[in-house]
C-alpha positions as a Markdown table, in Angstrom:
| # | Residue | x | y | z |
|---|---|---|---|---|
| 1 | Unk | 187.0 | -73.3 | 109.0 |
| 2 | Unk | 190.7 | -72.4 | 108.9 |
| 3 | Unk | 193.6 | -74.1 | 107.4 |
| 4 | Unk | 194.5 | -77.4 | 109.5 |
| 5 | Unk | 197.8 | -77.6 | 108.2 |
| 6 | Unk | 199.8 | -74.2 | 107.6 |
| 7 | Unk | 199.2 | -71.0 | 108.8 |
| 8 | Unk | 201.3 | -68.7 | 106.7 |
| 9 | Unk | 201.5 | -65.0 | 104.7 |
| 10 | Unk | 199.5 | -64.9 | 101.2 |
| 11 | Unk | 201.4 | -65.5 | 98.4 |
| 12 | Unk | 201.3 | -65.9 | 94.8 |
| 13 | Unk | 200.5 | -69.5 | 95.5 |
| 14 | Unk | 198.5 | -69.3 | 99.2 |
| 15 | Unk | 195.1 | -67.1 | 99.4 |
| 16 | Unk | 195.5 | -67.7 | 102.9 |
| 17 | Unk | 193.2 | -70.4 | 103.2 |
| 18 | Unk | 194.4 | -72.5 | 100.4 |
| 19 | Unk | 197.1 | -73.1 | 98.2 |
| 20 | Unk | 196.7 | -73.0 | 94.0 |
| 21 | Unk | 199.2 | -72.6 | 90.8 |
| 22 | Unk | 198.9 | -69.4 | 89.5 |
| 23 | Unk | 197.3 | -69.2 | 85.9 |
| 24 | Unk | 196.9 | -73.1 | 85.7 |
| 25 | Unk | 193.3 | -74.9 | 85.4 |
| 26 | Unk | 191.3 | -75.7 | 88.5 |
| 27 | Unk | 192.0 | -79.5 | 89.5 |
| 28 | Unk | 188.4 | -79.1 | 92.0 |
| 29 | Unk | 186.3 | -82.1 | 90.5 |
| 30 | Unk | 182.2 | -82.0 | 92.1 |
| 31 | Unk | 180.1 | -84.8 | 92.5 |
| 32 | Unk | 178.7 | -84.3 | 90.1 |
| 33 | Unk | 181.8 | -84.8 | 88.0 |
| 34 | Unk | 182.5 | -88.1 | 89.8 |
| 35 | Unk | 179.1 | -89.6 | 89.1 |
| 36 | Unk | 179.6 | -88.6 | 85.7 |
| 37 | Unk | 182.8 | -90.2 | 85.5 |
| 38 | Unk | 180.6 | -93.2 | 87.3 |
| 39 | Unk | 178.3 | -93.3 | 85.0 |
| 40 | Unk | 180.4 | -93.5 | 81.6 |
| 41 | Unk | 181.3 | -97.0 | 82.6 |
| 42 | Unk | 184.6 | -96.9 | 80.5 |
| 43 | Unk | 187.3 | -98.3 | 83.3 |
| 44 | Unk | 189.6 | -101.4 | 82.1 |
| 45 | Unk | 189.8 | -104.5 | 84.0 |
| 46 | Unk | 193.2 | -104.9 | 85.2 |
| 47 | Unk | 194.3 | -108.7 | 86.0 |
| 48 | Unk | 194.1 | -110.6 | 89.3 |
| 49 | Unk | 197.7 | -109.3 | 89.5 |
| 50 | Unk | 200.4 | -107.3 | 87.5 |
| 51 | Unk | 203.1 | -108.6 | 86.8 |
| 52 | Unk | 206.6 | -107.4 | 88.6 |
| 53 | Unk | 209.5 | -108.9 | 90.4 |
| 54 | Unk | 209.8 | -108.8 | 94.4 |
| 55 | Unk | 212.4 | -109.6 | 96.6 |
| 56 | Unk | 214.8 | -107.1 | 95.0 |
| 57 | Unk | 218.1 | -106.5 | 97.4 |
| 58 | Unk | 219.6 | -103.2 | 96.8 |
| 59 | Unk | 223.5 | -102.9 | 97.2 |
| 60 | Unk | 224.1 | -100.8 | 100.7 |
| 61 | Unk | 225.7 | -97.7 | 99.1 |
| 62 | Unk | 226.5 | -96.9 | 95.6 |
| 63 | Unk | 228.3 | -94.1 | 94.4 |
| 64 | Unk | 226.7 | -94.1 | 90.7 |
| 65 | Unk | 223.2 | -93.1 | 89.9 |
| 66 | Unk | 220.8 | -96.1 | 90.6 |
| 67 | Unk | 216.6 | -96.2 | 90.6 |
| 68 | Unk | 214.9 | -99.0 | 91.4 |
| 69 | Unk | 211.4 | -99.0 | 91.2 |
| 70 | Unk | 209.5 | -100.3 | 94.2 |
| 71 | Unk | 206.2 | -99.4 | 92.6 |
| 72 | Unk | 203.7 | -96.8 | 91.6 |
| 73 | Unk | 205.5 | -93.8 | 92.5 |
| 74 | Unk | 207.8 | -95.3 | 95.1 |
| 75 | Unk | 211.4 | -95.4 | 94.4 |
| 76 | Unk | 214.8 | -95.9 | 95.9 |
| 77 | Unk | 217.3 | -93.5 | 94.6 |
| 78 | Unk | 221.0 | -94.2 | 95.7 |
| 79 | Unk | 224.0 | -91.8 | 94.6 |
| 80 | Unk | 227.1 | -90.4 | 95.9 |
| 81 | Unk | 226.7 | -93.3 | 98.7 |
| 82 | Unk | 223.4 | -91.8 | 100.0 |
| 83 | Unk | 220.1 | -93.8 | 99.8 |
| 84 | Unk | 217.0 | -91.7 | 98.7 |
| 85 | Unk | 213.4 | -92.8 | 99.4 |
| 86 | Unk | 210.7 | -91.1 | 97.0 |
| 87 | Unk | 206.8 | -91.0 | 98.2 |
| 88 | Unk | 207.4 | -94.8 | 100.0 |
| 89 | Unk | 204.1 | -97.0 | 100.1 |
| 90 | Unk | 204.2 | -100.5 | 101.2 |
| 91 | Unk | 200.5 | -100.8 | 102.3 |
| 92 | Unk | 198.3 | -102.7 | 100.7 |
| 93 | Unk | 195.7 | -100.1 | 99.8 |
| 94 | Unk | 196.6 | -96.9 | 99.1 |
| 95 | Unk | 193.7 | -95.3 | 101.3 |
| 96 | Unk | 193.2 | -94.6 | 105.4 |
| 97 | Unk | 191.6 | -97.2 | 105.6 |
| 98 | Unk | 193.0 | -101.2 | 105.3 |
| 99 | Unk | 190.1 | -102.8 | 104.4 |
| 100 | Unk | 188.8 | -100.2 | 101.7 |
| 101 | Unk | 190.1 | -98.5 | 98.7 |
| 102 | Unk | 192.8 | -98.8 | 95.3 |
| 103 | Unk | 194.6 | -102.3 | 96.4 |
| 104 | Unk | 198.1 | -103.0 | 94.9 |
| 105 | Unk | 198.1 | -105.0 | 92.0 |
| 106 | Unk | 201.9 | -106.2 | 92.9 |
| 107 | Unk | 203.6 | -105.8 | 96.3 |
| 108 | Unk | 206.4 | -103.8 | 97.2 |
| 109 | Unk | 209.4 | -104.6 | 95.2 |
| 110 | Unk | 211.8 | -104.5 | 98.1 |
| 111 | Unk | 210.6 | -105.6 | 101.4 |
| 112 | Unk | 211.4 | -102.9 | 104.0 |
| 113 | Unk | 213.9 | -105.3 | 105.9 |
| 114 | Unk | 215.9 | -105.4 | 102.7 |
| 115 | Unk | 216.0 | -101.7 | 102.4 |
| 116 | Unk | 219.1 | -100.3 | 102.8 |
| 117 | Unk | 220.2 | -97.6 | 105.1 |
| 118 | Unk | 217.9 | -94.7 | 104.3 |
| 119 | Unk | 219.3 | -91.2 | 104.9 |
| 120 | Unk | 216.7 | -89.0 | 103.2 |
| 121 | Unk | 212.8 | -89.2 | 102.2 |
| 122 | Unk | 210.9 | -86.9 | 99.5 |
| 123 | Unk | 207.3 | -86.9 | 100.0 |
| 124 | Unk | 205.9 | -84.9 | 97.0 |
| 125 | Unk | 201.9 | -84.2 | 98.7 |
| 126 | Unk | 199.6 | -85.9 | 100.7 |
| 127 | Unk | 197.4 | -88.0 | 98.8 |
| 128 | Unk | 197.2 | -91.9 | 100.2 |
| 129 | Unk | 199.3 | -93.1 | 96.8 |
| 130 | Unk | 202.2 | -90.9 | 97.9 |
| 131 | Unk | 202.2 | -90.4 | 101.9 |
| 132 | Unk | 201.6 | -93.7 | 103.5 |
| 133 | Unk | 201.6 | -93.0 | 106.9 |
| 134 | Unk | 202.0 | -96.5 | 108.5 |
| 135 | Unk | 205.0 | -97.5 | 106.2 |
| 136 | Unk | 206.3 | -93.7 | 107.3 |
| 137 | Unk | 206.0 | -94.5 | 110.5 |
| 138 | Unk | 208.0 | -97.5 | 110.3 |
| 139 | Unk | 211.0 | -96.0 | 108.3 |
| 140 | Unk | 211.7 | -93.3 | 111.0 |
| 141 | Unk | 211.4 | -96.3 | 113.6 |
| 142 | Unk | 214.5 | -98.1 | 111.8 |
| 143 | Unk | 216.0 | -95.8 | 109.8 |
| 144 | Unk | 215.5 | -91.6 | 111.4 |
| 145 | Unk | 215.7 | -89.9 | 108.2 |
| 146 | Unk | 215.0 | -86.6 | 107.2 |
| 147 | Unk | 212.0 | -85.8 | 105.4 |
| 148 | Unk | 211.1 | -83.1 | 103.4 |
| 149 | Unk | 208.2 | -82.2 | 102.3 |
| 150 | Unk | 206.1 | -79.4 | 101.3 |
| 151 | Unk | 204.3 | -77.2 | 103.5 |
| 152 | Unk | 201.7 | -78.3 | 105.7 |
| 153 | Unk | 202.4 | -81.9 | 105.2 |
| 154 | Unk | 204.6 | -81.5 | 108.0 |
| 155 | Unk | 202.1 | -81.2 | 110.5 |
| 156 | Unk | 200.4 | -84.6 | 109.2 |
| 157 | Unk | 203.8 | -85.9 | 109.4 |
| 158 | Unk | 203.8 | -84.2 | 113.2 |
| 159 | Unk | 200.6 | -85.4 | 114.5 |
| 160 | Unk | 200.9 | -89.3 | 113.0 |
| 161 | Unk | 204.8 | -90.2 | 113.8 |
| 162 | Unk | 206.3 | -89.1 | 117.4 |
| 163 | Unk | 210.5 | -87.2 | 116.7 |
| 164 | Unk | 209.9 | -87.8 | 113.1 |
| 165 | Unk | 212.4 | -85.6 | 111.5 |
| 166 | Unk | 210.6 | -83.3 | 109.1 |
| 167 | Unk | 211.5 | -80.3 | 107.3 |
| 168 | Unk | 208.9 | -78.5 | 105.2 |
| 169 | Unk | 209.2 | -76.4 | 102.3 |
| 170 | Unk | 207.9 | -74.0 | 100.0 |
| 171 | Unk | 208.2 | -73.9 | 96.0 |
| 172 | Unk | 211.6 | -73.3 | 95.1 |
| 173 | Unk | 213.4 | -73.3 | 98.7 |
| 174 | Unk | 216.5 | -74.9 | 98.4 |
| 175 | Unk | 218.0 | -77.4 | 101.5 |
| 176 | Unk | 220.7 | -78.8 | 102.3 |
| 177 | Unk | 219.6 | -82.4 | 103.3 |
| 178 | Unk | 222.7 | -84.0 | 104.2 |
| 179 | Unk | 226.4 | -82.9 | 103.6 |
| 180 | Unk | 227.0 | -82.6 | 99.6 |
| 181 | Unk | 223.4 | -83.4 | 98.7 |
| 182 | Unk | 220.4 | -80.4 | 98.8 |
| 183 | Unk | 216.7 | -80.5 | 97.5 |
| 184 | Unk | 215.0 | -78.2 | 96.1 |
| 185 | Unk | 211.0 | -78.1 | 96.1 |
| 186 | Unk | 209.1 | -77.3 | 92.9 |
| 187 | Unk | 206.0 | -76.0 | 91.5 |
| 188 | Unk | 203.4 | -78.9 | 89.8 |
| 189 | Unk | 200.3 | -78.8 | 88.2 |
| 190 | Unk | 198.3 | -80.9 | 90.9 |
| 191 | Unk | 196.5 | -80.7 | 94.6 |
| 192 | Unk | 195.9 | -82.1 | 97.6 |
| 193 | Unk | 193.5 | -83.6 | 100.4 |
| 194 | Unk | 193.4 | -86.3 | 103.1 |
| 195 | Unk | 190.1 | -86.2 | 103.3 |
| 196 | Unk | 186.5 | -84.5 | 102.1 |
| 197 | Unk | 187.7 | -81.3 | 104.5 |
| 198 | Unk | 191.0 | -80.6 | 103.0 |
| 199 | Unk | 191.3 | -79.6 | 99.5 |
| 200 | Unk | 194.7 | -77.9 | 98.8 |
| 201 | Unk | 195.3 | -76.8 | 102.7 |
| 202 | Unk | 199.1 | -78.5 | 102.2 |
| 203 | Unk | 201.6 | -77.6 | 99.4 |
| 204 | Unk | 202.5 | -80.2 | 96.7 |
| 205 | Unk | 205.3 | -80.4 | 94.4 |
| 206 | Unk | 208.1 | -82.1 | 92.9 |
| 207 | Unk | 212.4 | -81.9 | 93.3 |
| 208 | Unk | 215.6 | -81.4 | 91.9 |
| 209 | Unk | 217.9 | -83.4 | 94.2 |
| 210 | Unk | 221.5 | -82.3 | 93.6 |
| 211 | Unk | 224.8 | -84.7 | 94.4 |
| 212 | Unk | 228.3 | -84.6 | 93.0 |
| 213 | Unk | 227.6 | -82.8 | 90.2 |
| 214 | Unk | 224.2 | -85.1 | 89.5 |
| 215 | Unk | 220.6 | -83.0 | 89.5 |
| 216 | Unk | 217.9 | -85.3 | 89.2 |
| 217 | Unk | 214.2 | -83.9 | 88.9 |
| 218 | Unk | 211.6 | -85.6 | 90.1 |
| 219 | Unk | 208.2 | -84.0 | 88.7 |
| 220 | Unk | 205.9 | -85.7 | 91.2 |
| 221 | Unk | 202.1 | -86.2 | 90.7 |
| 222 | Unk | 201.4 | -83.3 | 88.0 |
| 223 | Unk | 199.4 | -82.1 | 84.5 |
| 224 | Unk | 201.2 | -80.8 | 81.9 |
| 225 | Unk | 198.8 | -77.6 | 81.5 |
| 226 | Unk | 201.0 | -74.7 | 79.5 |
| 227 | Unk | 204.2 | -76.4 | 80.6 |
| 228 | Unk | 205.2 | -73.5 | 82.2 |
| 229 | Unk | 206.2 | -74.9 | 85.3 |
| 230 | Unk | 209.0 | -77.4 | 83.1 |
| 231 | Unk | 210.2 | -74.2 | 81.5 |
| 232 | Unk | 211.0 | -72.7 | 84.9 |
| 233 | Unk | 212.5 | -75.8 | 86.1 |
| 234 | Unk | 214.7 | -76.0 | 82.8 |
| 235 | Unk | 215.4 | -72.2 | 83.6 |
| 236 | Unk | 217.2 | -72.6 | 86.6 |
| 237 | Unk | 218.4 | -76.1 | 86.1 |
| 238 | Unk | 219.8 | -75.9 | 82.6 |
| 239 | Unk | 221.3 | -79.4 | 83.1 |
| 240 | Unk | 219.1 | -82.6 | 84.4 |
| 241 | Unk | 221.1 | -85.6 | 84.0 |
| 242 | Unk | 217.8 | -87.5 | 84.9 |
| 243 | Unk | 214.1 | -86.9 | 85.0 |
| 244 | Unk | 211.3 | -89.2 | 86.8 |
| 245 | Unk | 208.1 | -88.4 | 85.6 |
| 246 | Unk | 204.5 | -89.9 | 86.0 |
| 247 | Unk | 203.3 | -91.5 | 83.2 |
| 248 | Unk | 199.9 | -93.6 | 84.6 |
| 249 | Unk | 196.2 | -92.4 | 85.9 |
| 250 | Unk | 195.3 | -90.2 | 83.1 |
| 251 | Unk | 192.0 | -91.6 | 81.4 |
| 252 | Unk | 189.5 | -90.1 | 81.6 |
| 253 | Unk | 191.3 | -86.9 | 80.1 |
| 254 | Unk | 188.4 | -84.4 | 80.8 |
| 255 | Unk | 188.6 | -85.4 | 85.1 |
| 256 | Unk | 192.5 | -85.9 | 84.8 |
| 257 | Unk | 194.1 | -83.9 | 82.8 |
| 258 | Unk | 194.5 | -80.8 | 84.8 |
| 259 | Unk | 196.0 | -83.1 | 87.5 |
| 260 | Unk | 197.8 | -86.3 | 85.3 |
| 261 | Unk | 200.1 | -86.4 | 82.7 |
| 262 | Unk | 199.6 | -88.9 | 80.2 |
| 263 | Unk | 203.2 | -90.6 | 78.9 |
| 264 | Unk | 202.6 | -87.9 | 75.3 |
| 265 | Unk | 202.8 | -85.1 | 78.3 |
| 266 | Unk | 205.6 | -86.7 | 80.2 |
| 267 | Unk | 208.0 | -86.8 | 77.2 |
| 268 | Unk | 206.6 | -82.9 | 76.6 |
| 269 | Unk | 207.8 | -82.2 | 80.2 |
| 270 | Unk | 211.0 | -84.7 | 79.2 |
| 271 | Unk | 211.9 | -82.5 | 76.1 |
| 272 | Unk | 211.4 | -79.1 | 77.9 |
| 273 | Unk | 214.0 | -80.2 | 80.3 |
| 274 | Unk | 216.7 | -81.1 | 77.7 |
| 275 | Unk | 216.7 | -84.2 | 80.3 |
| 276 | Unk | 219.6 | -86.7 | 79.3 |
| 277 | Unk | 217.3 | -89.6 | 80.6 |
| 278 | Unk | 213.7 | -89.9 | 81.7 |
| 279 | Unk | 212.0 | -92.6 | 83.4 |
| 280 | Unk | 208.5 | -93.3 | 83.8 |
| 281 | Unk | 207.0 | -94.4 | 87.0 |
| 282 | Unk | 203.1 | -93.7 | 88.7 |
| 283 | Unk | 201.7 | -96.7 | 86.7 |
| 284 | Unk | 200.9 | -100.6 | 86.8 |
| 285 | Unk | 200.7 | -101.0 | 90.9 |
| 286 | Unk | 197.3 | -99.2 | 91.9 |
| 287 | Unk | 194.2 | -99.2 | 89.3 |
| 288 | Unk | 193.1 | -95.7 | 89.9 |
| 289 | Unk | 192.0 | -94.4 | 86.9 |
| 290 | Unk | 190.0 | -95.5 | 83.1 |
| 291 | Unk | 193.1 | -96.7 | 81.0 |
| 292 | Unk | 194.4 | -100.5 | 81.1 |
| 293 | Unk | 197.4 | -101.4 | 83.3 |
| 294 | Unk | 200.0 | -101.8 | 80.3 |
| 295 | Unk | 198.9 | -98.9 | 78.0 |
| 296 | Unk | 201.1 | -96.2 | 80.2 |
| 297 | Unk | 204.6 | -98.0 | 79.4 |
| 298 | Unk | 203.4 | -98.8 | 76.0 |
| 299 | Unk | 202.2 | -95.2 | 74.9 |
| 300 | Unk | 205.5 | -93.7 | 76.8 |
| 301 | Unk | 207.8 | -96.6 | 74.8 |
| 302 | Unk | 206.4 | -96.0 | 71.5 |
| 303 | Unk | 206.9 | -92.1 | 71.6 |
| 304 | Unk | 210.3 | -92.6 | 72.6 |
| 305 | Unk | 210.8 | -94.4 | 69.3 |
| 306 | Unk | 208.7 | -92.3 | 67.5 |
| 307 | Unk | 211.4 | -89.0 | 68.7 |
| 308 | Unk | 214.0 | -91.2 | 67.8 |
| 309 | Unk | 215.6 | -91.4 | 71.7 |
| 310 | Unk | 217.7 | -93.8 | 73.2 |
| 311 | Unk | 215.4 | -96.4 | 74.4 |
| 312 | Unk | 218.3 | -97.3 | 77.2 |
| 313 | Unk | 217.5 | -93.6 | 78.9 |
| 314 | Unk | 214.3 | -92.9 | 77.9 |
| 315 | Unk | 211.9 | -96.0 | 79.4 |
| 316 | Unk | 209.7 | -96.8 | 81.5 |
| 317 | Unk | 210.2 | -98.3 | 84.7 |
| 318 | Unk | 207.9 | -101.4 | 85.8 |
| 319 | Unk | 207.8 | -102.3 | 89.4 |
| 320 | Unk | 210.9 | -104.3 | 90.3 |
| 321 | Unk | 213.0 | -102.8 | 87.7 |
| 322 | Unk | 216.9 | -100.8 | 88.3 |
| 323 | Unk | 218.4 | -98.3 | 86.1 |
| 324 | Unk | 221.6 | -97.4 | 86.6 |
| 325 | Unk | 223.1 | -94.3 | 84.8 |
| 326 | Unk | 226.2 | -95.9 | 84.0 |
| 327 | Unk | 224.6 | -98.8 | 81.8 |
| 328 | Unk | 221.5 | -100.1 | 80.3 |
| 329 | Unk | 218.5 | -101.3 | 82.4 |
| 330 | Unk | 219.2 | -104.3 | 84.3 |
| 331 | Unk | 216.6 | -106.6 | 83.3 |
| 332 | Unk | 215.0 | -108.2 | 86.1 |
| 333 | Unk | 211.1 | -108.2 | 84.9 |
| 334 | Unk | 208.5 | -110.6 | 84.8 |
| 335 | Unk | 207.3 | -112.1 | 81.6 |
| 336 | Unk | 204.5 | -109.7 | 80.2 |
């Protein structure tokens, strides 16, 4: 069987069947090593629910830097009076199916009606926690922004949404999105799949959005592996005014690690960059993973002390919070 999704020359990243990171470790897990993983028995209870804050109402445009964090990996990005959606999921489970599969453990932190006009969407790769088809399809229905994506998603994208708007990319193409904001895909130590069939047929990836004078990097779902992938990122972005970089779903480390970084990782990947603020997100809304809900935020709080950083730029987002880039974190969160 062919490739389903993109039909392309090989490159240093594409066999021709399926895409891969040059040099990195394989992220293919057996059967075996999910039983295995199974049979260890070692995943934390989360609570009933985690706590965040909903009902949050965004301002319509903003000209400074603002994140709010709807959740996981989901987050509204607003600068230069644009409004920037990142990986939106607003279904209750973060599977294909509605009845079956990782549940939220807190809803959506803004209700779609409350969203603001949204000109742009970043979907990173195709796994359920990152492209939500059904909350997709709703966003082009009100909204008709331009996606991008990297390759091959497109054509899920394609298939799934009629006139959806999407642009696909590979690593390192640069677009121009809207006028005085471009996007440029990159490289990150991860895969992807929709189903059993799949594995790594569609590109993945992370961004460096770039606005008057702002470049943000978004790393996406990603390991750390040699961290050569930051250092080419640092290499041709020598200035990131802010990083947002995954920071939950690492334990265990010997089935995650090639595909998760853990919050030590994401402040590697934070210090490679030279980033003058890094927020953590990809935690507390969907137990995935071994670790317990809170550990991510702690483990990524307490190494910012431990470098001696600016607790103000260097945090961790819970669902529900904003951060603004020209003051603190507005603190909005539930008790915890």
């Amino acid at each position: 069987m062919g490739n389903r999704y993109y039909s392309g020359p090989v490159s240093d990243h594409f066999d021709g069947k399926r895409f891969f990171v040059p040099g990195a470790p394989s992220t293919d897990k057996t059967l075996v090593d999910l039983w295995k993983w199974h049979r260890q028995g070692t995943r934390t209870k989360w609570p009933r629910a985690v706590p965040a804050v909903s009902g949050v109402r965004p301002e319509t445009r903003i000209e400074a830097l603002t994140v709010t964090h709807i959740g996981h990996a989901s987050v509204l990005l607003q600068l230069h009076r644009y409004n920037v959606l990142i990986d939106p999921v607003w279904s209750d489970r973060a599977s294909p199916l509605r009845w079956l599969g990782p549940r939220r453990y807190n809803a959506p932190a803004i209700r779609l009606r409350d969203l603001p006009p949204i000109d742009a969407i970043l979907l990173t790769h195709n796994h359920y926690d990152h492209m939500d088809v059904p909350t997709l399809r709703r966003l082009v229905k009100t909204h008709n922004p331009v996606v991008l994506t990297p390759l091959g998603n497109d054509t899920v994208l394609r298939k799934s949404i009629a006139d959806v708007r999407v642009v696909p990319g590979d690593w390192w193409t640069e677009h121009a999105l809207l006028p005085e904001l471009q996007a440029v895909i990159a490289p990150a130590y991860h895969w992807s799949s929709r189903s059993a069939f799949d594995r790594r047929m569609a590109l993945w990836g992370g961004f460096v959005l770039k606005a008057a004078g702002t470049t943000i990097y978004c790393a996406g779902d990603t390991g750390f592996a040699d961290g050569g992938v930051f250092r080419q990122v640092a290499a041709r972005f020598p200035k990131i005014d802010l990083a947002l970089l995954p920071i939950g779903a690492y334990d265990p480390r010997w089935f995650m690690q090639a595909q998760h970084a853990d919050p030590e990782d994401a402040l590697q990947i934070a210090d490679i960059l030279h980033a003058r603020a890094a927020l953590g997100i990809h935690w507390g809304t969907f137990h995935l993973t071994d670790e317990p809900w809170d550990e991510p935020a702690r483990r990524f709080a307490d190494g910012v002390v431990r470098r001696g950083w600016d607790g103000q730029h260097f945090l961790p987002l819970h669902a529900g919070d904003t951060w603004t880039a020209a003051a603190s974190l507005q603190i909005s969160r539930a008790a915890t």
